[in-house]
KELORO-551467 format. One record per residue (C-alpha): residue in three letters; x, y, z. Coordinates in steps of 0.05 Angstrom, whole numbers, plus 32768, in hexadecimal, padded with zeros to 4 digits. Each point is the difference from the previous one (the first is absolute). Layout:
ALAXYZ
...
% end
This chain:
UNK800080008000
UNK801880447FE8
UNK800480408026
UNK7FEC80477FEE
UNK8046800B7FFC
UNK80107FBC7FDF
UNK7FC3801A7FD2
UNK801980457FEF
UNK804A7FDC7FF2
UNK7FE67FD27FD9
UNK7FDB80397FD0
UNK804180228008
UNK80317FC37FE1
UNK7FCB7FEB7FC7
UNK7FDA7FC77FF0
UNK80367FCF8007
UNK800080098056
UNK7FB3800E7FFD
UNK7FF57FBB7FE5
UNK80327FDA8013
UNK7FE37FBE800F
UNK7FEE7FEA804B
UNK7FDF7FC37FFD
UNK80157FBE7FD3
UNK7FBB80107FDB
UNK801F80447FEB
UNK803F7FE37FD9
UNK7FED7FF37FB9
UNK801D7FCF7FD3
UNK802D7FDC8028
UNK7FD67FC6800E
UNK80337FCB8010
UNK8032802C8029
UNK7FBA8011802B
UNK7FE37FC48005
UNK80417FE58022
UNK8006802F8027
UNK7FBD8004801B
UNK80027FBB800A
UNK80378003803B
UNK7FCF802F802D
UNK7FC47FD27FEA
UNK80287FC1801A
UNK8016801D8042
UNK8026803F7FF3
UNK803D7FE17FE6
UNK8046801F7FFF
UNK801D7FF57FC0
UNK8044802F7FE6
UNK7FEB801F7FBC
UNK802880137FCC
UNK7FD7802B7FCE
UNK801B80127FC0
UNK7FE5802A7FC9
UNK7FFE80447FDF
UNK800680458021
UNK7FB980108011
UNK7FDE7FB67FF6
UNK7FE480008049
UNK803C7FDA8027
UNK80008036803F
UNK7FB17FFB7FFE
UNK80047FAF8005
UNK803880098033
UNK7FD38031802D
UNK7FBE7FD37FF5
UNK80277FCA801A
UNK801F801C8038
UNK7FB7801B8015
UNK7FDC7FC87FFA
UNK803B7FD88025
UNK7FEF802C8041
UNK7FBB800F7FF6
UNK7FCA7FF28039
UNK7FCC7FDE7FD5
UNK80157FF17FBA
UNK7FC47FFF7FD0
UNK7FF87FC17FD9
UNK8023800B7FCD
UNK803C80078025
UNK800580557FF6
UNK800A802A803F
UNK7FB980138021
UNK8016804C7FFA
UNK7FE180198049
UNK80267FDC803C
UNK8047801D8023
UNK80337FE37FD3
UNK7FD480127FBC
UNK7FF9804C8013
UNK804B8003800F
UNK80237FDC7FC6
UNK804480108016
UNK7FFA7FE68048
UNK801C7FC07FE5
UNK801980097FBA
UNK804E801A7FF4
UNK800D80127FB9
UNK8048800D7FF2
UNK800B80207FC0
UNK80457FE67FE9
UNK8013802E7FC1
UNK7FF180428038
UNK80147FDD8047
UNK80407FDA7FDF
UNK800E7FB67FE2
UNK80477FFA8022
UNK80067FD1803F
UNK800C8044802D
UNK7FBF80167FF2
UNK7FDB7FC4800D
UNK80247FF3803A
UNK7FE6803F801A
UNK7FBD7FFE7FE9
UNK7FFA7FC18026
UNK801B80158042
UNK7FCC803E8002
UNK7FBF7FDC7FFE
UNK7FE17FCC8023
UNK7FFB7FBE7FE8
UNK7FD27FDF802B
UNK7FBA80047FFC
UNK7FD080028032
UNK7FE37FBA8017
UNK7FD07FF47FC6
UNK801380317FD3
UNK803680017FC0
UNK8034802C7FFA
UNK8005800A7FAD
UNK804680197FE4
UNK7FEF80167FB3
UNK8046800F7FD9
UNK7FF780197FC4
UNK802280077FC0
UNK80257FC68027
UNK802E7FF87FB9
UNK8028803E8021
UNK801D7FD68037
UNK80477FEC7FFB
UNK80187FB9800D
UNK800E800D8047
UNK7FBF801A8016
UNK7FDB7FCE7FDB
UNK80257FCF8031
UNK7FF28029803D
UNK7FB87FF77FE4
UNK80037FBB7FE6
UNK80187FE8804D
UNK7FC5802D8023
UNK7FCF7FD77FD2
UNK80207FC38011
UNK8002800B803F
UNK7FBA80268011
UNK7FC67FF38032
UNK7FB57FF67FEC
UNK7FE98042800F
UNK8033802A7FD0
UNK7FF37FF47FB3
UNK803480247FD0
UNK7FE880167FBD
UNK8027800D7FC3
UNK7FF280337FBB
UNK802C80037FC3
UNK7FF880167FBF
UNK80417FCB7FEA
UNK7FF37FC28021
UNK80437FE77FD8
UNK80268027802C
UNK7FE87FE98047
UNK80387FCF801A
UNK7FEA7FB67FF2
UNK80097FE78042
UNK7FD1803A801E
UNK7FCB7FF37FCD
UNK80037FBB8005
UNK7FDE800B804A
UNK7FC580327FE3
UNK7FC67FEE7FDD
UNK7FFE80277FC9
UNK7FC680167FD8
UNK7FFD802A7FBF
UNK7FD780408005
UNK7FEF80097FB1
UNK7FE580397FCF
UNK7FB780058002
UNK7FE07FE67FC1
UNK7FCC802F7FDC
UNK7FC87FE98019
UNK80188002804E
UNK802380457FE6
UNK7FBB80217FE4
UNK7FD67FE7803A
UNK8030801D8037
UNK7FFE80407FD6
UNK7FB980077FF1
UNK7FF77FF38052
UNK802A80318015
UNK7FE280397FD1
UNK7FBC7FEE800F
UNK800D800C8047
UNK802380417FEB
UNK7FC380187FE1
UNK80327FF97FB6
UNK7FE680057FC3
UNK802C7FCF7FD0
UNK7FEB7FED7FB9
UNK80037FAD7FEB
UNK803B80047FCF
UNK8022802C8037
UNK7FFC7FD38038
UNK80187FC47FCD
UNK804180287FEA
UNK800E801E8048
UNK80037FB6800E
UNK802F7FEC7FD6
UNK802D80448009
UNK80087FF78046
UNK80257FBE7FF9
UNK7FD07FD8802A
UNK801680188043
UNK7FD48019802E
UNK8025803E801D
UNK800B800F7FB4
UNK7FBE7FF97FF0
UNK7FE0802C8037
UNK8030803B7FF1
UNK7FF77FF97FB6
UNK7FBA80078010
UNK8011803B802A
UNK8026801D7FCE
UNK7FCE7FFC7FCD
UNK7FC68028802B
UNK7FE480377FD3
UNK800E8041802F
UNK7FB380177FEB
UNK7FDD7FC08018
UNK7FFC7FEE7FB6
UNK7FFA7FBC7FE5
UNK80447FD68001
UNK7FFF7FEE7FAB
UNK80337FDD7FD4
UNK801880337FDE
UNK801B80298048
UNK801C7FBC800F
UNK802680047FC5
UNK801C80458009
UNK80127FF2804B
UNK80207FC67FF6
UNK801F80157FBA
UNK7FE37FC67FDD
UNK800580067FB3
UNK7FE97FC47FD7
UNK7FF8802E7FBC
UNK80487FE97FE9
UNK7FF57FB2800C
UNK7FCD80007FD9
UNK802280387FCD
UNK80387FCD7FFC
UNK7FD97FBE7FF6
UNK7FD080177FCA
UNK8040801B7FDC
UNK80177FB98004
UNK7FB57FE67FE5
UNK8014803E7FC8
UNK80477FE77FF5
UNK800D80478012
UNK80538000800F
UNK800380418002
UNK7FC4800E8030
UNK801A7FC4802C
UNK803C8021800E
UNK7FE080448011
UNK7FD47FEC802B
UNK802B7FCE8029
UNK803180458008
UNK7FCB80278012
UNK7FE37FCC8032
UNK801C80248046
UNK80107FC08025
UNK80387FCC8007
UNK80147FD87FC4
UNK7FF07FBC8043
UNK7FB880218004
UNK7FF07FFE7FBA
UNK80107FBC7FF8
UNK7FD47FF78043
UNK7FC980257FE2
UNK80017FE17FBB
UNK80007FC1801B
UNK7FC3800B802E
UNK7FD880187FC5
UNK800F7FCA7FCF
UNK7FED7FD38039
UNK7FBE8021800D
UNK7FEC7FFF7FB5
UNK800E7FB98000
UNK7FD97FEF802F
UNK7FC180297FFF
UNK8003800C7FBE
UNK801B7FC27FD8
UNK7FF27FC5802F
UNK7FC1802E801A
UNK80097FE68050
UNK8000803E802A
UNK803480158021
UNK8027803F8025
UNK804A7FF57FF3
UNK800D80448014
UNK7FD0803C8021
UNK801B803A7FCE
UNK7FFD7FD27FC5
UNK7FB87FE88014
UNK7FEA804D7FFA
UNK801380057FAE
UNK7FBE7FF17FE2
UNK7FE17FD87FD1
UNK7FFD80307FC5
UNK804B80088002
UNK80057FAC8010
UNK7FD77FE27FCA
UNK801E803E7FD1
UNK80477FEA8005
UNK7FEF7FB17FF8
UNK7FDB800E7FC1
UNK804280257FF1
UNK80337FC38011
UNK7FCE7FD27FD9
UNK800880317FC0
UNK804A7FFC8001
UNK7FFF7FB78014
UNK7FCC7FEA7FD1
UNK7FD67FCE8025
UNK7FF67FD87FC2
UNK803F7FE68005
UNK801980068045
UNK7FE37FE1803D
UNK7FF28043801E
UNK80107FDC804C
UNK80367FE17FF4
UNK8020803E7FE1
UNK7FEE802B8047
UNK802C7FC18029
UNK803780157FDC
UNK7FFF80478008
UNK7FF67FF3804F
UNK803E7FD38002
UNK802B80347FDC
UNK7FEB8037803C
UNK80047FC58032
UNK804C7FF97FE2
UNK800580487FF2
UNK7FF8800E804F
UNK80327FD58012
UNK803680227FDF
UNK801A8046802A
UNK7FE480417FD9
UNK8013803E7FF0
UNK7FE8802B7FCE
UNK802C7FE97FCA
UNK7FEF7FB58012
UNK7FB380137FF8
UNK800A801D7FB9
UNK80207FBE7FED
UNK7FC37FD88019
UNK7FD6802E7FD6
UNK80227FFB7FC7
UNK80037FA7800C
UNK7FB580078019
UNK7FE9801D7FBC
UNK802E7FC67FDB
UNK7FD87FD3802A
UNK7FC3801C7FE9
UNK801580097FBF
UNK80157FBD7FF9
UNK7FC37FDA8016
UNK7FD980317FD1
UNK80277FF27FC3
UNK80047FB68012
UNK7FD87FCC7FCB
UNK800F7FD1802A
UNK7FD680218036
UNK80107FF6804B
UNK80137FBB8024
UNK7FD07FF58032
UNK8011800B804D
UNK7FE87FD5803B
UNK7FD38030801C
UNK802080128047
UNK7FEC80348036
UNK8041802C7FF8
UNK7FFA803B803B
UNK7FEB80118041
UNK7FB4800F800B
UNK8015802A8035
UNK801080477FF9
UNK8045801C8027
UNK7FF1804F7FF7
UNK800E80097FB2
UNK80257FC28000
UNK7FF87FB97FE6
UNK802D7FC58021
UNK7FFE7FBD7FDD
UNK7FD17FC78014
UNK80127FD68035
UNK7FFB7FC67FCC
UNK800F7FF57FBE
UNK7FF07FBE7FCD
UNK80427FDC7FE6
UNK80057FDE7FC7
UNK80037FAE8008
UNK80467FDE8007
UNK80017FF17FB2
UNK7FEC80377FC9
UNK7FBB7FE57FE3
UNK801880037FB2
UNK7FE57FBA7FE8
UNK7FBC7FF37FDF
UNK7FF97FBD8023
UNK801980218042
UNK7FC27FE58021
UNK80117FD3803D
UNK801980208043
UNK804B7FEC7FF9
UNK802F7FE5803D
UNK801D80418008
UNK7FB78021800E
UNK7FF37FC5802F
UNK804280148023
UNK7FEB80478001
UNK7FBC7FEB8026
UNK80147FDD8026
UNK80458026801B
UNK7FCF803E8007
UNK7FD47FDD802A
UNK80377FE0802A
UNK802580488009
UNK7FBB80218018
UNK80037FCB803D
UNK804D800E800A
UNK7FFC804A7FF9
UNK7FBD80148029
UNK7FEB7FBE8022
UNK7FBF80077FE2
UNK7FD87FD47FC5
UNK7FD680117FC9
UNK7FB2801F8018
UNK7FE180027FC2
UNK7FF47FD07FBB
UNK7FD380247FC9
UNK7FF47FDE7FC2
UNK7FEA801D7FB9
UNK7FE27FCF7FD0
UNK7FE080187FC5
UNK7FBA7FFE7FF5
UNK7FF97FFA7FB7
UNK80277FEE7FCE
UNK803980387FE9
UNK7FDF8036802F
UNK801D80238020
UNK803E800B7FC7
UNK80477FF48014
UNK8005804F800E
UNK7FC2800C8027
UNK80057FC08032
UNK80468012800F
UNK7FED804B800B
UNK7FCE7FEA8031
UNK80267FCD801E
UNK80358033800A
UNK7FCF80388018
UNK7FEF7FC68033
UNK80447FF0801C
UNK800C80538006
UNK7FBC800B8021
UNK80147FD18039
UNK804B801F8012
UNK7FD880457FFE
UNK7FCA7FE38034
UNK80347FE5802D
UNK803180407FFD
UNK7FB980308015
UNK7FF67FCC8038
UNK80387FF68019
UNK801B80448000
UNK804B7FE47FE2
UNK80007FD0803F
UNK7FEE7FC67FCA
UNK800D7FE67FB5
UNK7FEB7FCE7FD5
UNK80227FCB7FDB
UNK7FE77FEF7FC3
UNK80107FC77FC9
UNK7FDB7FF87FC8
UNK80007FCF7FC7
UNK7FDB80077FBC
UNK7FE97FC57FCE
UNK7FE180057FC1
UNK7FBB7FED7FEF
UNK7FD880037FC0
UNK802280397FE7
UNK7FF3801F8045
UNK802880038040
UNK7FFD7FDD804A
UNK801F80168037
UNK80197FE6804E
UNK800780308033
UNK801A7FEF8048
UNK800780378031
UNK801E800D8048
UNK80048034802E
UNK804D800D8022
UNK8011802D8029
UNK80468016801F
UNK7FE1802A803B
UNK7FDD7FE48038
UNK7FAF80117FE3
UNK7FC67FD78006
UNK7FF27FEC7FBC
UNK7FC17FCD8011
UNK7FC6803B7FEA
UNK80287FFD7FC6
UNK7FF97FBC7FE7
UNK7FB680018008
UNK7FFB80467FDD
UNK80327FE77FC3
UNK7FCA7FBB7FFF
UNK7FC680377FFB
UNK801880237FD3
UNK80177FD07FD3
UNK7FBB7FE07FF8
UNK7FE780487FF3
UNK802880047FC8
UNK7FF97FC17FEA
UNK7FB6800C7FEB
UNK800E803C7FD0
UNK801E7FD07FD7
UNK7FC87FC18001
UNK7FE980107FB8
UNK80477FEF7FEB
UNK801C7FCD8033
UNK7FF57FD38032
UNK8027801E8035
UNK800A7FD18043
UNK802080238042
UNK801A7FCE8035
UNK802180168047
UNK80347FD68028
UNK7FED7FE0803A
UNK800C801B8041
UNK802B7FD08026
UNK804780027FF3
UNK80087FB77FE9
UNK7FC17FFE7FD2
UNK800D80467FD6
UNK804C7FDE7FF4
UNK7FE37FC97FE4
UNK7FCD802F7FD3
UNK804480337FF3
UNK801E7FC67FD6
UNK7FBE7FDD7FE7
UNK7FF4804D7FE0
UNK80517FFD7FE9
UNK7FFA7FBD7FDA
UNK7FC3801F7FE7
UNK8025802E7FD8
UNK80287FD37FE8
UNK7FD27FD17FD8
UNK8009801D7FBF
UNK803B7FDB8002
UNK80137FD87FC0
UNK80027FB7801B
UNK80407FE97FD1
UNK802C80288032
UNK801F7FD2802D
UNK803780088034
UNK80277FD28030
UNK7FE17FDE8034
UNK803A7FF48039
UNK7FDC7FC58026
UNK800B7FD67FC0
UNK802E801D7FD8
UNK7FDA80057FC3
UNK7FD980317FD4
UNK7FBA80178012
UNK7FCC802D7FEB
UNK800B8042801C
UNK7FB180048017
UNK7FF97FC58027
UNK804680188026
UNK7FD880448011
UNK7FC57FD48015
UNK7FCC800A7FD0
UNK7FDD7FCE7FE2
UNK7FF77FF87FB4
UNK7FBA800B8008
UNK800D804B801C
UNK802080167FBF
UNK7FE980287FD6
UNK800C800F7FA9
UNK800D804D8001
UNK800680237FB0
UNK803380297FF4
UNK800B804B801B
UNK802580347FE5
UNK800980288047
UNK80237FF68042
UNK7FE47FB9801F
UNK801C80128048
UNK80028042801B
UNK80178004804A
UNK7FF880418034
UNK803C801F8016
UNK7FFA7FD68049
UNK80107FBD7FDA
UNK802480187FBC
UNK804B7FEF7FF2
UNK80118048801D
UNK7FE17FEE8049
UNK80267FC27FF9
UNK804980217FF8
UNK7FF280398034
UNK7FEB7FC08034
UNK80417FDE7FE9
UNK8032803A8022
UNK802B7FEA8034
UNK800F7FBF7FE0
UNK7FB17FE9800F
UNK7FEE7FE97FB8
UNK7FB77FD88007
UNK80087FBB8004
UNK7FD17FDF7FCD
UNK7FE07FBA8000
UNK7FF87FFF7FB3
UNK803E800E7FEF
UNK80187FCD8026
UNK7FD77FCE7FE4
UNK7FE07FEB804E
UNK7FBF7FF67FDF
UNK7FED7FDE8041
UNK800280428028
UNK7FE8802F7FDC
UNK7FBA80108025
UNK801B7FE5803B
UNK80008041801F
UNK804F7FF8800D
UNK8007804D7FF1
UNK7FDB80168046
UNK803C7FE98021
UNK8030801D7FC9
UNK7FD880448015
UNK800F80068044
UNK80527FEC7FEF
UNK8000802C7FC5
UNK7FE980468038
UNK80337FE1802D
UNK80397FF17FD5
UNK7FF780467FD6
UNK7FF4802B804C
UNK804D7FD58016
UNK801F801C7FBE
UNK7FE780478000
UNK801F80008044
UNK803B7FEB7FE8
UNK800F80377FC5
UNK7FE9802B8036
UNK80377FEF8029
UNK803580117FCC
UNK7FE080487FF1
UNK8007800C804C
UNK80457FE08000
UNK8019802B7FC0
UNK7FD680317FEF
UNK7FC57FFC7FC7
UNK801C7FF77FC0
UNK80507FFF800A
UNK80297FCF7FDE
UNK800A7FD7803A
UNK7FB87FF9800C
UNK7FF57FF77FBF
UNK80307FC08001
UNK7FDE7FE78034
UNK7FC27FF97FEB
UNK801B7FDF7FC0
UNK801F7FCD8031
UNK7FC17FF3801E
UNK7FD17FF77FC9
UNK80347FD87FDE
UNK80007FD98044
UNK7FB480007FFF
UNK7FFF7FDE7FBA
UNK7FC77FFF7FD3
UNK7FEC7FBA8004
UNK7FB87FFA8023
UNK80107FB3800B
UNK803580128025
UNK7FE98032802D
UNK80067FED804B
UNK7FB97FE9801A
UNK7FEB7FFD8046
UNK7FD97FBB7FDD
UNK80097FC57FD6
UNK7FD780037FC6
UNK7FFA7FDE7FB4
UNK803F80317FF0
UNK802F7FD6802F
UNK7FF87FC37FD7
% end
């Protein structure tokens, strides 16, 4: 409860104090890092250390202070938020210590001192809360001073940490928090904690405004409220798009000056207005890239979607007007009009990986129009693409990151005609996948969809894939709003042809490296699916099935799904069968029957596609610190492989990798980050380590001792 004082301070600092959130109810869009939270005063008040991590402004202090209220609070409402009207809730400082660390000092002196000048014990019943934030700013010797108070503390003191670069907090301090990411707002949680806050202002704020204010702000809530500020018409007037754009200096008149002088094959007036474009040769690529995205989806594939706030407010007229431009210069009789839009997102997906400068951007101008050029010119017309959710849904101010997944191509190019059969490679693929999603997360597939076609030919090649695809992106964007960042989905999915039509096998599973309760999850992802599923009855027979709940029954389902995939399988492969020495097909080694294969047609696309939680890349980045995945398959232990061997392999892989992180960080502390003779070092000790995963020292025998 605020004072008159507190009130007239609060009217004094802006909207950002004013409604700064009090109650677990009041945080929005961080549903994960809540619920968790939440759930330790529910369940007795728990004292937990916290490490929260995440952007200047995302809400980390407000969490902290919740926390710390509810912690001490008399009588706790339900849902675990302070009750706002006993002792310790009108005097939130009685019991909660926030040391600022860039201000007060990071060095061991400073801490030291801090600690010596305030009480550390609690009255009986009550928690004393130290908050440290921007805890990144502590050297290594404070972080020990801090690490050994943690260690070492009573039940009524909890210790809270903020940063905004979790990769600098020392490992060994870190590795006693819980941490939880506090992440950008997404539109929808952005608009709705705008349009709150200037109803109860009394604001007047136009639709399109509130939509690009959302996207300006970055997704942050202190952002957001002092954008909104910002943007308050001194006469009481009405908040529109156009003073949003003068505010803010947002000027979309030269992205679209320059793309319809592409559409033109307009060099010069390319050039002019990429020079007269007043930002940074990186935000033009950014905003380029945002747009194309946005016409592909909305306008080409026709699903609606907001890649980007700012982008969102360019309208129709000046949409559908620069598509019918593109499909003059392309000439959609001879181009697939799709296909041709995938390649000019992967040359600004490229593009923006290369560093750019103004000289840099005039080169991709000049290769853009080649590209463009190119395809128009071409008789040949355009190869098609697998169609493949390429960027972010969610807005980062004026930014676009890249997806956290992206579909590989299979193990073996898919050139032949009579490339029909699933080949022992893709089986390896599967399978591995499968096996590394137990190693790496300790968790198993939730989710088997299936699409069958209906009729015969429909849907075509193109449009089953597209919505297949569409699928596969709709559930990593369901899990990433849910979760709040806490969780991701794996994904594998395998096409087959059909009747000059396509199939498709989707598994799915929710991971998570943070400590988040993921359960709502599953049921929501089952929901959802089915939902889904029924928008597309006229064209298939879709069937959604969810693991069991009991540990040893969804194992057995993870690998009856995995073998699943793999029955496309063409049954003249064969492989060696150790037990008698002799040659055997490879289907009956995977355990499935002859029965359970199927007689897929051939496809001209990517047969496997894998999200980046299972791909080849999350396999190298797990295999650091000598700790390459062991893999059944490769070994040819047919008789293990849904054994469930790799819940063991789990727990040894977090212990063996936590023992050699310690060790490197012994040789920084010994010689110094980076100098040659830490450097040597730790080239003696990963060559010592080896790379070898049958090899590695286990705690247990298992079927790699044989």
């Amino acid at each position: 409860m605020l004072t008159d004082t507190d009130n007239a301070a609060a009217v004094a600092e802006g909207f950002a104090r004013k409604y700064r959130p009090r109650r677990f109810e009041d945080v929005v869009g961080q549903g994960s890092v809540v619920t968790f939270i939440a759930n330790l005063i529910r369940r007795g008040k728990r004292r937990r250390d916290l490490l929260l991590h995440g952007s200047v402004g995302s809400g980390k202090t407000s969490l902290a202070r919740i926390y710390g209220l509810a912690l001490n609070c008399d009588a706790p409402q339900m849902s675990g938020s302070p009750c706002g009207g006993c002792a310790s809730c009108l005097d939130p400082n009685r019991h909660f210590v926030e040391y600022d660390v860039p201000g007060s000092g990071g060095d061991q002196e400073s801490i030291r001192r801090f600690l010596s000048t305030v009480t550390l014990e609690a009255p009986f019943g009550k928690v004393r809360v130290f908050f440290f934030d921007e805890a990144h700013r502590l050297d290594a010797f404070a972080s020990d001073i801090l690490l050994k108070r943690v260690e070492e503390r009573n039940d009524n003191t909890v210790y809270v940490f903020a940063t905004t670069e979790i990769e600098r907090i020392r490992p060994a301090l870190t590795s006693r928090l819980i941490a939880l990411e506090v992440l950008p707002l997404g539109v929808d949680d952005a608009v709705s904690l705008l349009k709150r806050t200037a109803d109860s202002e009394g604001i007047d704020i136009a639709p399109d405004a509130l939509m690009m204010l959302a996207g300006l702000r970055q997704g942050y809530p202190r952002d957001l409220l002092t954008g909104l500020e910002l943007a308050v018409d001194d006469d009481g007037g009405v908040i529109t798009l156009d003073r949003v754009k003068e505010i803010f200096d947002i000027e979309l008149d030269s992205l679209l000056a320059y793309l319809n002088a592409v559409a033109g094959a307009d060099v010069e007036e390319q050039l002019r207005s990429i020079r007269l474009w007043r930002v940074s040769a990186a935000e033009k690529i950014r905003w380029i890239q945002a747009f194309l995205t946005s016409l592909y989806y909305n306008e080409i594939l026709r699903v609606r979607l907001i890649v980007d706030a700012a982008i969102d407010s360019i309208g129709d007229a000046e949409r559908h007007a620069l598509i019918a431009a593109f499909e003059r210069r392309l000439g959609t009789e001879r181009v697939n009009f799709r296909s041709a839009w995938k390649r000019f997102l992967l040359f600004w997906q490229r593009a923006a990986e290369v560093p750019a400068d103004d000289a840099a951007m005039n080169l991709q101008v000049a290769l853009f129009h080649e590209l463009v050029a190119e395809i128009a010119g071409s008789s040949a017309g355009v190869p098609s693409l697998p169609d493949q959710p390429v960027y972010d849904h969610r807005p980062v101010g004026n930014r676009l990151s890249q997806r956290s997944f992206s579909w590989l191509p299979p193990s073996l190019p898919v050139d032949a005609d009579d490339e029909c059969f699933t080949t022992a490679d893709d089986v390896g693929t599967i399978i591995n996948s499968a096996s590394f999603l137990i190693q790496r997360y300790e968790k198993f597939f939730d989710l088997s969809v299936r699409f069958l076609p209906r009729y015969r030919g429909t849907p075509s090649v193109e449009d089953g894939t597209a919505i297949i695809s569409d699928f596969c992106g709709g559930l990593v964007d369901l899990i990433r709003r849910g979760a709040g960042g806490g969780a991701r989905v794996a994904l594998m999915r395998v096409l087959e042809g059909e009747d000059a039509s396509v199939r498709g096998y989707i598994l799915a599973g929710l991971v998570s490296d943070q400590p988040v309760e993921i359960s709502y999850l599953r049921q929501a992802l089952v929901e959802w699916a089915k939902d889904y599923a029924e928008q597309y009855a006229g064209s298939y027979d879709v069937s959604v099935l969810a693991s069991p709940s009991t540990k040893r029954a969804a194992l057995r389902w993870h690998w009856e799904q995995v073998r699943n995939l793999c029955a496309g399988i063409d049954v003249s492969i064969v492989d060696a069968d150790p037990r008698t020495g002799q040659p055997k097909p490879l289907h009956e080694l995977v355990g499935l029957a002859r029965s359970q294969l199927r007689l897929p047609q051939p496809l001209r696309i990517s047969r496997i596609s894998l999200s980046d939680e299972i791909n080849a890349g999350a396999i190298a980045q797990a295999s650091d610190y000598g700790m390459r995945p062991l893999f059944a398959f490769d070994e040819r232990e047919w008789d293990v492989l849904a054994s469930g061997w790799e819940l063991h392999e789990y727990v040894e892989r977090r212990r063996m990798i936590a023992k050699r992180k310690l060790e490197i960080r012994r040789t920084v502390l010994e010689f110094g980050q980076g100098t040659s003779l830490q450097i040597e070092a730790e080239a003696q000790l990963r060559l010592w380590w080896g790379d070898d995963p049958l090899r590695r020292a286990r705690s247990r025998l298992g079927w790699w001792s044989r």
